[in-house]
Rosetta silent file (secondary structure, phi, psi, omega in degrees, C-alpha in Angstrom):
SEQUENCE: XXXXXXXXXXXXXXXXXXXXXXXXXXXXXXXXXXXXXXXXXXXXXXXXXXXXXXXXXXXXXXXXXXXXXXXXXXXXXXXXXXXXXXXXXXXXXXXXXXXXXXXXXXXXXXXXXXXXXXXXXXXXXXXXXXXXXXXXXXXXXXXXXXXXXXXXXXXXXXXXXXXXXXXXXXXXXX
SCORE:     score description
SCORE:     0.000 S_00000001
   1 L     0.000  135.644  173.707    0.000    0.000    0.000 S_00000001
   2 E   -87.271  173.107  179.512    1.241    3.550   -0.754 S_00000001
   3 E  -157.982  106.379  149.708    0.864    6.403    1.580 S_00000001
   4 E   -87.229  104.007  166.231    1.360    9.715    0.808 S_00000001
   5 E   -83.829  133.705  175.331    1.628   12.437    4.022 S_00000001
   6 E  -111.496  127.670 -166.279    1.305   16.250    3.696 S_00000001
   7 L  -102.981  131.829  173.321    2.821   17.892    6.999 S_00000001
   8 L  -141.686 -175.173  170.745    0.937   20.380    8.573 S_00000001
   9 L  -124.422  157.151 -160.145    0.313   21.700   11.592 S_00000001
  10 L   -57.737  -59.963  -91.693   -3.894   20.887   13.248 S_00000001
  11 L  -117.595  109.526  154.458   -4.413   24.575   14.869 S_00000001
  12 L   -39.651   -1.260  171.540   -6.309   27.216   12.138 S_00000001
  13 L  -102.479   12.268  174.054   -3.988   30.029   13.214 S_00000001
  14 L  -119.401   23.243  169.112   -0.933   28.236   10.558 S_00000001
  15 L   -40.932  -51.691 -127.948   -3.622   27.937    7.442 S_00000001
  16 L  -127.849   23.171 -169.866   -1.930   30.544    5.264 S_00000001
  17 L  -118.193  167.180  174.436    1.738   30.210    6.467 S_00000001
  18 H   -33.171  -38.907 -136.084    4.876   27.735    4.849 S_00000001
  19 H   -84.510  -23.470 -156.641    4.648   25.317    7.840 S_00000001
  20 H  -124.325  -19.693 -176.247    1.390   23.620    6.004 S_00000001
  21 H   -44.069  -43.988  165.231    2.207   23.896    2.267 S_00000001
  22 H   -32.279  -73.398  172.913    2.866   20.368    2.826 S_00000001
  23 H   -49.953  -53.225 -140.115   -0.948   19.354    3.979 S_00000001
  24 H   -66.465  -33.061 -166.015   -2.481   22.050    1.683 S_00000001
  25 H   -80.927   14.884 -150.333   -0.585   20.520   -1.338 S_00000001
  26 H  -145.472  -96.252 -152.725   -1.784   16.740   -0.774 S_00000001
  27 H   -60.735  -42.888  171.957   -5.315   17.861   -0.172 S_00000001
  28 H   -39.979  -62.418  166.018   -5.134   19.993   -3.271 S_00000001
  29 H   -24.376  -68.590 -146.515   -3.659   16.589   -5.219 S_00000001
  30 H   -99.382   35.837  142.419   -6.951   14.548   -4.148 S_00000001
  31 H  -100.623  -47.192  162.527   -9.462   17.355   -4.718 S_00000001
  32 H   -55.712  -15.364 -141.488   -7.924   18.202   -8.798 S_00000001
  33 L  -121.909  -54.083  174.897   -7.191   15.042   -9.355 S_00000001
  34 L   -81.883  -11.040 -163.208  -10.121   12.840   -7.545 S_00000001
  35 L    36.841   81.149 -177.371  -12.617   15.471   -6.695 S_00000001
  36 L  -133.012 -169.030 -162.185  -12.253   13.758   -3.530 S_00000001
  37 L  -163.886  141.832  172.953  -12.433   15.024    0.033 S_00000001
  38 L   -73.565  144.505 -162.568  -10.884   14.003    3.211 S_00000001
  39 E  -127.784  105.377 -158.407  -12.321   12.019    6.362 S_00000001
  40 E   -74.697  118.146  171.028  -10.725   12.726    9.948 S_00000001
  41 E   -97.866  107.411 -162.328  -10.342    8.907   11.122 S_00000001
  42 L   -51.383  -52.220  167.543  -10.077    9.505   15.009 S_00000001
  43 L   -34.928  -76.089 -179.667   -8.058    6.140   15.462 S_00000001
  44 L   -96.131   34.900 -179.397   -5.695    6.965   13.761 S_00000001
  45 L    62.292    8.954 -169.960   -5.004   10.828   14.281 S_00000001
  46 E  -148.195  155.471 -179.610   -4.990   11.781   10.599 S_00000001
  47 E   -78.063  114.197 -169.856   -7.401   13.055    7.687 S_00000001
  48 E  -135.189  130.769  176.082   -7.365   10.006    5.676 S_00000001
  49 E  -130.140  148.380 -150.675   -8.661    9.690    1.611 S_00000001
  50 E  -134.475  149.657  153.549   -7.966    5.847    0.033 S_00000001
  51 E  -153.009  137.226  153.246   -8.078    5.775   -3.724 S_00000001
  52 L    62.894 -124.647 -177.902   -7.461    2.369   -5.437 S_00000001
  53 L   -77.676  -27.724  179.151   -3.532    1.165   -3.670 S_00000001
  54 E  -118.627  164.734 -146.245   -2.771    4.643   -1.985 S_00000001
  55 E  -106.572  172.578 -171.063   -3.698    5.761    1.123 S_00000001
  56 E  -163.364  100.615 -169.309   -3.539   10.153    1.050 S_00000001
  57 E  -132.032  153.952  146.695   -3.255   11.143    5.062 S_00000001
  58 E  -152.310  129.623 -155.349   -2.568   14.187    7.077 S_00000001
  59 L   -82.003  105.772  171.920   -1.617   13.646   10.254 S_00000001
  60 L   -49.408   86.561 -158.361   -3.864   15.947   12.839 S_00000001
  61 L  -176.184  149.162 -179.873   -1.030   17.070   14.820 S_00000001
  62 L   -80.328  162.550 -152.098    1.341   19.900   15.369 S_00000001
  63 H   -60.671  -32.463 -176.128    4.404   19.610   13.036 S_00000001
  64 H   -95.191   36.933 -177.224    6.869   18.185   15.445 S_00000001
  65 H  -146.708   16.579  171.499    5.056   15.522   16.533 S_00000001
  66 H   -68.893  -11.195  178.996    4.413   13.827   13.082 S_00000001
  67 H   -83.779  -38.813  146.178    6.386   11.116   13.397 S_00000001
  68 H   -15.230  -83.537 -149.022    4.301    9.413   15.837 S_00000001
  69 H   -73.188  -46.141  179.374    0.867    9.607   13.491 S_00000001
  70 H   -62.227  -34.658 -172.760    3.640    8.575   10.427 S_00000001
  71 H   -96.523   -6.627  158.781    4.734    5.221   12.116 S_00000001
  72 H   -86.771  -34.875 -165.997    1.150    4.067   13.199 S_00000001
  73 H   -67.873  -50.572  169.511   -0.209    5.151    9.510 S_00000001
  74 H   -31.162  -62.423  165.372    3.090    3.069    8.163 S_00000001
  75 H   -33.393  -82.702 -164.898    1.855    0.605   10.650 S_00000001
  76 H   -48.371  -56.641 -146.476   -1.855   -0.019    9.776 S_00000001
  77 L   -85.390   -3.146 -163.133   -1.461    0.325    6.364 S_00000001
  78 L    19.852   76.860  172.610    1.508   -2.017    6.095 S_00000001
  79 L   -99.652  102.119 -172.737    3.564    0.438    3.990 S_00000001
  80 L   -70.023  144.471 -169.320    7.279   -0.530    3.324 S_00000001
  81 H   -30.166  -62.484 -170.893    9.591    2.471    3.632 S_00000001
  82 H   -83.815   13.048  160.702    9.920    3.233   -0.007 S_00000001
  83 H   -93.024  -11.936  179.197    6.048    3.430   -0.787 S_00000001
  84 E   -78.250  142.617  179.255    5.952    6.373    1.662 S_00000001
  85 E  -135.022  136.950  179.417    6.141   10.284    0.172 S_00000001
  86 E  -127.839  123.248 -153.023    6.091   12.769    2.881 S_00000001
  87 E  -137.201  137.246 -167.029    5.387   16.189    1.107 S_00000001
  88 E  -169.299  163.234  174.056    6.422   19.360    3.030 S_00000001
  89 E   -74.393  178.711  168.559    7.897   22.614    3.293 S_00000001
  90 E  -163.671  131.892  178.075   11.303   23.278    3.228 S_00000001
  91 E   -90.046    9.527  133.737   13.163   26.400    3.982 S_00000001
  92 E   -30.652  -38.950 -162.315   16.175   25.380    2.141 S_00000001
  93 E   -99.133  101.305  158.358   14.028   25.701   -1.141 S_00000001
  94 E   -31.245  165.629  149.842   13.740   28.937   -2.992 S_00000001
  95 L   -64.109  132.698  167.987    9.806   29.704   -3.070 S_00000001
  96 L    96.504  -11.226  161.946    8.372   28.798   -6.248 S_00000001
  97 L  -113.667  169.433  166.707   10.979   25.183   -6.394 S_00000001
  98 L  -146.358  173.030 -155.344   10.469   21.767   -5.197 S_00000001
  99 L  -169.573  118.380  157.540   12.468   18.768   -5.248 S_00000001
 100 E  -115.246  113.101 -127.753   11.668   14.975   -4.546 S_00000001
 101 E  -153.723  139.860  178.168   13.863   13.087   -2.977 S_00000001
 102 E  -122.348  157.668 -169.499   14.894    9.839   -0.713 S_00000001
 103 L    40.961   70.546  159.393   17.320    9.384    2.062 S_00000001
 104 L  -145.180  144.591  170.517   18.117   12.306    3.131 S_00000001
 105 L   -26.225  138.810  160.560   18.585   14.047    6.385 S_00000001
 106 L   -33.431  -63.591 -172.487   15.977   16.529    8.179 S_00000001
 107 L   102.529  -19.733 -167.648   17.955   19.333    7.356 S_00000001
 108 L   128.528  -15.203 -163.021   16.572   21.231   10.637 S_00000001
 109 L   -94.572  108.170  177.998   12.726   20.643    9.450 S_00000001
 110 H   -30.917  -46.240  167.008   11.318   19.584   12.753 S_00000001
 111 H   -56.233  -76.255  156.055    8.382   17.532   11.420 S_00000001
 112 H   -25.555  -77.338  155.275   10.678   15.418    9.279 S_00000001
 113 H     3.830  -78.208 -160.440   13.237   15.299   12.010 S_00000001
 114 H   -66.041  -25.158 -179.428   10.587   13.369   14.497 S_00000001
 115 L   -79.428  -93.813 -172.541    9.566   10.862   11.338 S_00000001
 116 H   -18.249  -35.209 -176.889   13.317   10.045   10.600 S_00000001
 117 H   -90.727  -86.855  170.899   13.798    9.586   15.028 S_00000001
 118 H    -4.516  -57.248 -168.266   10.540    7.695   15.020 S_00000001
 119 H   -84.253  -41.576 -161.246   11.095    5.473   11.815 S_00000001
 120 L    45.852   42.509 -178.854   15.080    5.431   12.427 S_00000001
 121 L  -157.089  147.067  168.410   15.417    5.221    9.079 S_00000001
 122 L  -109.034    3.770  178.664   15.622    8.117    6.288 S_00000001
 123 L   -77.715   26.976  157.018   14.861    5.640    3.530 S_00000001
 124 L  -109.341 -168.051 -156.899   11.481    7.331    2.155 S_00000001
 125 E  -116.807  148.536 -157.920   10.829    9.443   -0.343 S_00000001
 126 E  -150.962  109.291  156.761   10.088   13.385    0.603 S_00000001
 127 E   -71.200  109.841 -176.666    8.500   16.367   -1.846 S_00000001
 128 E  -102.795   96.451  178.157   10.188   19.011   -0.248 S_00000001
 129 E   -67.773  127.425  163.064    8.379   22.497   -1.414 S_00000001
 130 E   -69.212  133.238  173.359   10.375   25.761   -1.250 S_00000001
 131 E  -131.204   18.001  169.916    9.316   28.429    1.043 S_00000001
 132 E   -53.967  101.988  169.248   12.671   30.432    1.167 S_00000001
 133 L   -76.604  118.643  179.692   11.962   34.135    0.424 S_00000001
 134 L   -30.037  -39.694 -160.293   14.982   35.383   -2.024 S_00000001
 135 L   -83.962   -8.619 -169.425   14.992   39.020    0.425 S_00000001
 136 L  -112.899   90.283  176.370   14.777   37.064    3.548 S_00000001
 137 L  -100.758   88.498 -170.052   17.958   35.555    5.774 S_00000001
 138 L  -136.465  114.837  174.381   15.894   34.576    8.368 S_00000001
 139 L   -16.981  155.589 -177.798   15.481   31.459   10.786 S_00000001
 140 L   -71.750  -69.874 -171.679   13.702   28.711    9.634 S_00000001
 141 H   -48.438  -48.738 -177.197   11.633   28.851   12.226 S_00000001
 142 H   -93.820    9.533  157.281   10.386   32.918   11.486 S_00000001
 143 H   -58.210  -73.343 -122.546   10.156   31.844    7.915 S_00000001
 144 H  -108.306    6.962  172.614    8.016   29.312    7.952 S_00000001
 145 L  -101.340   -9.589  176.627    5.350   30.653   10.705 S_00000001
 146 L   -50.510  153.747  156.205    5.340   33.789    8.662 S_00000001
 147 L   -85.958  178.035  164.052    1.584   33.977    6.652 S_00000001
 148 L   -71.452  167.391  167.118    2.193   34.606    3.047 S_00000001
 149 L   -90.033 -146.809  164.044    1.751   37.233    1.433 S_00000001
 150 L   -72.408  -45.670 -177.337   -0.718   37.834   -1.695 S_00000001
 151 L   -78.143  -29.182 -160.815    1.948   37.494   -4.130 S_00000001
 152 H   -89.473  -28.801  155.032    4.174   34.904   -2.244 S_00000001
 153 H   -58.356  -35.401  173.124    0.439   32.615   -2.251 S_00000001
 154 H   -71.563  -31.851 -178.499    0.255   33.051   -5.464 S_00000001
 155 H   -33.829  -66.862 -167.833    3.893   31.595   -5.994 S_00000001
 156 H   -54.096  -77.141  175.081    2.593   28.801   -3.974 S_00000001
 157 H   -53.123  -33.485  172.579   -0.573   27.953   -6.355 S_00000001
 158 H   -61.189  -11.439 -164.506    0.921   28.360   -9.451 S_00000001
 159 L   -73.251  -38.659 -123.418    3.242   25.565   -8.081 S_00000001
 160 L  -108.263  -20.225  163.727    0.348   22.652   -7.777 S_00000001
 161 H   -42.398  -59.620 -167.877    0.030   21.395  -11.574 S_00000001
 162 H   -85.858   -6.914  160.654    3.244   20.339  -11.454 S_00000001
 163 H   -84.556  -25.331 -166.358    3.313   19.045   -7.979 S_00000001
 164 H   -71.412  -40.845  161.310   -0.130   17.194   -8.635 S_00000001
 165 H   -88.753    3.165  162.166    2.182   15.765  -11.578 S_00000001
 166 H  -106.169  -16.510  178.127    5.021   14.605  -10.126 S_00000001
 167 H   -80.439  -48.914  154.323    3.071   13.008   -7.723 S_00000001
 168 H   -16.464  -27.604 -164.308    1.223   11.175  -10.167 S_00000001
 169 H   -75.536  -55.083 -179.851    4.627   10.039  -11.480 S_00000001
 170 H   -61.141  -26.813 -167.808    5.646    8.674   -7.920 S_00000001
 171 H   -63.958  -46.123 -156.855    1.983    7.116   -7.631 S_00000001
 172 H   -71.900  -52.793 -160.336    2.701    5.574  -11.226 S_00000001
 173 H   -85.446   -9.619  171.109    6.270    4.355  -10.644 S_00000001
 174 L  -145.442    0.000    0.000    5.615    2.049   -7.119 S_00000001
């Protein structure tokens, strides 16, 4: 079974900021793609939509505590390492790029961080979205709690064809 996670954090006051691009872009995926809609399954702590072989969760939880909600959804779902995509921000990441990628280190992104100590393994696969602002050499931290702006939102939506198609690729290729 596949499982794609979008990291976000539960509490309505980080809707519009980097820290969620992760969730928002995973629920975008299964609304364009499925006109589908998410179901909060209490059990298991996460917003969970099934199509066909992959499971599409976000785990109701603040960011640094995702690794928890990722190793029971691994769990249940009996997902082997390399069917998992964990799709998130990343302040590393100009605004407006993304990159997908396996085995690689947190980097500093807390969420990731607790799935990598949790799993004790870095051997999944991770859409990492840029939310670096070019004018801004700023913690990580006041980046990505920042809201967006108008323009910096837009960045962020023009982005989702082509994330909704690479994930399609990864759905396609395991």
């Amino acid at each position: 079974m596949q499982l794609i996670i979008g990291l976000g954090n539960k509490n309505a006051g980080f809707k519009s900021t980097p820290h969620n691009v992760g969730a928002e872009a995973v629920k975008i995926f299964v609304k364009q793609i499925f006109n589908g809609s998410f179901s909060l399954n209490k059990k298991l702590s996460a917003l969970i939509y099934q199509e066909k072989h992959t499971i599409y969760a976000i785990p109701y939880c603040y960011m640094n505590e995702s690794g928890r909600i990722v190793k029971n959804l691994v769990k249940y779902f009996n997902t082997q390492l390399n069917d998992l995509l964990v799709v998130h921000d990343d302040t590393d990441l100009l605004l407006g790029n993304f990159k997908i990628q396996k085995n690689r280190g947190a980097a500093g992104h807390k969420g990731v961080e607790s799935i990598i100590k949790i799993l004790n393994s870095k051997g999944f696969w991770r859409l990492r979205i840029g939310v670096r602002r070019k004018e801004i050499k700023a913690k990580a931290i006041d980046i990505v709690l920042k809201k967006f702006s108008k323009k910096e939102r837009g960045v962020i939506e023009g982005l989702h064809p082509n994330i909704n198609k690479t994930i399609n690729e990864w759905v396609n290729k395991h």
